[in-house]
N, C-alpha and C positions, 0 to 999 in steps of 0.2 A: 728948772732942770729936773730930768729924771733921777737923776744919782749928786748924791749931795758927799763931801765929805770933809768929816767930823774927829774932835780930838779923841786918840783914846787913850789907853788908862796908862800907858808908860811915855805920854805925852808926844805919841809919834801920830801918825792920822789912820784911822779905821774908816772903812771906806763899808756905802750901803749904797741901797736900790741896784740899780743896773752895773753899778762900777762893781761890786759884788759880785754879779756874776763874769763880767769880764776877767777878773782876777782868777777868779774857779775855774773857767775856760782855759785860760793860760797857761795856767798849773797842773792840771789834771785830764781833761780832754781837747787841747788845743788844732783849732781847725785847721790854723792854717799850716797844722804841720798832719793834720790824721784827715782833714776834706781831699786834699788829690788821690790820696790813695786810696781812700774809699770813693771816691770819683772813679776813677781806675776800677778799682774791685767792681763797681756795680757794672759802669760802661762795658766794660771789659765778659763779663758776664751775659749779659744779652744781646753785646754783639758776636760772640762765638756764636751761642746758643742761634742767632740768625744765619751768622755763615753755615750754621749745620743742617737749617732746616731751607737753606738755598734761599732764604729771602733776599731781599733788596736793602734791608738793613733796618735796625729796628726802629720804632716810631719815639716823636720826641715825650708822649705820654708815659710809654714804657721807660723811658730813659730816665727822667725824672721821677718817678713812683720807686723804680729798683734804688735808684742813688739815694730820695726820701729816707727811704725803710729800711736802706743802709745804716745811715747815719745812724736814725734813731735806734736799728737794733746794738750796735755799737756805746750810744751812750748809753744802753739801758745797761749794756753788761760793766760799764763804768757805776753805773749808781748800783748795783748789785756791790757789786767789791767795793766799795765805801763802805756799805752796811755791815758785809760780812767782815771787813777787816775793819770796823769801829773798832773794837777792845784793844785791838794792838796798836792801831794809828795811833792812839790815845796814851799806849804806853812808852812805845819806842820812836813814834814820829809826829810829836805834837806840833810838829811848823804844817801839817799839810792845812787843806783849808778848815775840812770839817771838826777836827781838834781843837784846832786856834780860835773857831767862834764863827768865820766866815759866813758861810752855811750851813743849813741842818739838814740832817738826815729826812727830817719831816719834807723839808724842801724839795732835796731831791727826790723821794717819793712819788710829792706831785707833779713834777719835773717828767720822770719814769714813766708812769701813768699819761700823763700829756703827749706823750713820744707814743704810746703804745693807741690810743684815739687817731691819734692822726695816722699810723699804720694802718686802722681799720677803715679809715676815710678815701685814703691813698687804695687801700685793694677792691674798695667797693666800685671804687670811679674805672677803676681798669676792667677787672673782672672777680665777681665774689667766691669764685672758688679756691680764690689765694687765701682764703681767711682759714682755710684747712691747715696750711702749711703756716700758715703765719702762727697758729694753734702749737704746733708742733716746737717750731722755735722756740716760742716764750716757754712752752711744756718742758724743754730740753736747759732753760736759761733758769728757770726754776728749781730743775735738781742739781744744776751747777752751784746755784745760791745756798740751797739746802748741804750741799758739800756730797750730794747722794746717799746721806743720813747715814754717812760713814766717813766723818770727821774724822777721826781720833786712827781709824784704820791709815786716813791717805794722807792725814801730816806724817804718817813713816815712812810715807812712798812716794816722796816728788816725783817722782818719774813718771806713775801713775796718775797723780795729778794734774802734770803738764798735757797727758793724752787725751785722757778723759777730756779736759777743758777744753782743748784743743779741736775736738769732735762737732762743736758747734758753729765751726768756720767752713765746713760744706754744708752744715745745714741751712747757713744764711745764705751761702750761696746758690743753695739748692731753691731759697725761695728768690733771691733777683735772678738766677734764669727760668725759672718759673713764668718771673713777670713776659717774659718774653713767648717761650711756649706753650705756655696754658690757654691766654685768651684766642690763639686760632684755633683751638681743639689739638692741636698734634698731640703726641707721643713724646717724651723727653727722647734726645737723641744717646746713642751710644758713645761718643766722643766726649759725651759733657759729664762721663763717669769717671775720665782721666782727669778732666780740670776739676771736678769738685774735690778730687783727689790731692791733687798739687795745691789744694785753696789749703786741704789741712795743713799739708808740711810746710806752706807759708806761713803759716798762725803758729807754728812753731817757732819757724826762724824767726819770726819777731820777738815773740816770748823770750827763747834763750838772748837774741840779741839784746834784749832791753834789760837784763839781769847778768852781763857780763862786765864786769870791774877790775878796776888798779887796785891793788891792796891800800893803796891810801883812801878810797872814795868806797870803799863798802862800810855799812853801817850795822850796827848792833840791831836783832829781831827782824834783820831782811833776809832772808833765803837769796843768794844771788848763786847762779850757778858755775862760777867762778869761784865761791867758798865750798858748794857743795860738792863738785867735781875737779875741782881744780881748773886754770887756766887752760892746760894745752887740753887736757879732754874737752873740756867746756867749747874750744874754738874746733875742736877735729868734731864733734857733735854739729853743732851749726853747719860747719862744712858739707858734712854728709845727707843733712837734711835739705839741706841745699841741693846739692846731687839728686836725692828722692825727687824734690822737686822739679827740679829741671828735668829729669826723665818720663814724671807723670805730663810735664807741659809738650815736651815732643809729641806724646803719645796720642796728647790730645791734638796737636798742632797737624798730624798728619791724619786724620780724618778732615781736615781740610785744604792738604796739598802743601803744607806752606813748612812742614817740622822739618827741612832744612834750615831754614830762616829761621825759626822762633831757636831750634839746638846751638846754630854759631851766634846768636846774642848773647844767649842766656851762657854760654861756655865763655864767654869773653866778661862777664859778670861774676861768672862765679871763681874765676882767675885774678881778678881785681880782689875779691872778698878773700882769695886765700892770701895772696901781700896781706894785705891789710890786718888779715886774723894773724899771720906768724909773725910780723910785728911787733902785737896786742900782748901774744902770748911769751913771745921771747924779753921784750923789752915795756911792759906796761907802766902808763907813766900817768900821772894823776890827770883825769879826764879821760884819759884815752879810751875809757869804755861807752863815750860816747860817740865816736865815730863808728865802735862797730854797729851802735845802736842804731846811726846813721845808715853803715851799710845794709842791716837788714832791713829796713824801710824800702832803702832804694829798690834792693833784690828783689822783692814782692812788687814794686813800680813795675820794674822792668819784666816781671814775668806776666802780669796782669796787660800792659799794655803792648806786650809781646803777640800773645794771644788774641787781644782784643781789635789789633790792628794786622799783623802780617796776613791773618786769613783774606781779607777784603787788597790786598797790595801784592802779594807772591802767591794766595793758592785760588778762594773762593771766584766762582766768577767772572 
């Protein structure tokens, strides 16, 4: 067998080889809950970007190389924030994997690096002008890791911190529709200024979504934003990012006929996400911040495949 497992030292079973990374997977970047929606994010991406440029719809090489280089830009920014947050996992969250022994940092590394190869394999096969923009990213994933060599400045400034990092979610998008308009020669389209626009204020809502908590389930050296702004601001933030969003997704939706359609989803979603948040914030009960976690998952589903479908069903075409 590939994965063996073996006693460990408090006489319960430590697990190696491939069950090791399954375990990792699980815990930290699990597929089957982060593959659809980066499924979504990349589909969704080059098929706008096709409805803009009147194609027929994008090919399955494009479709597969954008979702690739998804994922992997995705878990490169997961092994990034392992490393950069080693000192503190270590001190305040020793159950995660890379504390407790699991994995190493060395590992993931080569892991990182492995992901970043096959991006260059992936843009070569399509068209080698992506390797510009793929530059760009990692260039951008780079000073994100570096803290933009103003650590000490932006732990005063979550705020600041949430933007800035935030910024990197039209950049990747900027390169999976890339994958679609570059190799015919076009022009990037005008429309696809609004959706890279709506990509940031989704990587928001997930952010604050994934760091809102019940008073019983927040932990000591976690920043959640629910400690740091309180509940109800915390959930009326989300909200409103939400709104941003939804308003970049019309804007985008009607350059291709269809932001009737994608405005009554996305307002019947984000009606759902406000139950849900007043709730959260009135009545928060141990777990319950993972449903909102839940809901901003969905939100980003639903505005991705909003986009990525009504054009080709209500406008393109």
């Amino acid at each position: 067998m590939a994965e063996t497992l073996t006693a460990g030292p408090n006489g319960g079973l430590s697990t190696t080889g491939l069950t090791r990374w399954w375990v990792y997977q699980r815990e930290r970047f699990p597929l089957l809950a982060h593959g659809p929606i980066i499924a979504a994010f990349s589909a969704s991406g080059v098929s706008f970007s096709a409805a803009l440029r009147g194609a027929h719809g994008p090919a399955v090489l494009t479709l597969v190389t954008a979702f690739a280089s998804a994922l992997c830009f995705f878990f490169q920014l997961r092994v990034a924030d392992e490393i950069k947050d080693a000192d503190e996992d270590a001190r305040f969250r020793p159950y995660r994997p890379v504390p407790r022994g699991l994995v190493t940092l060395g590992e993931l590394r080569a892991l990182g690096l492995a992901a970043g190869a096959a991006q260059i394999v992936l843009a070569l096969l399509l068209d080698a002008r992506l390797l510009a923009l793929l530059a760009v990213v990692w260039a951008y994933m780079a000073l994100m890791r570096a803290e933009f060599f103003a650590g000490d400045w932006l732990r005063r400034r979550p705020l600041t911190v949430l933007w800035t990092h935030m910024l990197v979610m039209p950049l990747i998008d900027l390169y999976v529709t890339a994958c679609d308009w570059l190799p015919p020669r076009s022009d990037m389209a005008t429309g696809l200024r609004w959706f890279l626009v709506a990509s940031f204020f989704n990587g928001i809502v997930v952010e604050i979504g994934r760091k809102l908590r019940a008073p019983e389930d927040e932990e000591r050296g976690v920043e959640t934003y629910s400690v740091l702004w309180g509940r109800g601001r915390a959930v009326s933030a989300l909200l409103a990012v939400m709104a941003a969003a939804m308003t970049c997704a019309v804007l985008a939706a009607n350059h291709v006929g269809a932001a009737r359609w994608v405005g009554a989803l996305l307002m019947l979603a984000w009606l759902v996400a406000l139950s849900v948040g007043l709730t959260f914030a009135r009545n928060p009960r141990q777990g319950s911040g993972k449903k909102i976690e839940a809901v901003a998952g969905a939100w980003t589903l639903v505005v991705y495949l909003s986009l990525g479908i009504a054009p080709w069903v209500f406008g393109h075409g």
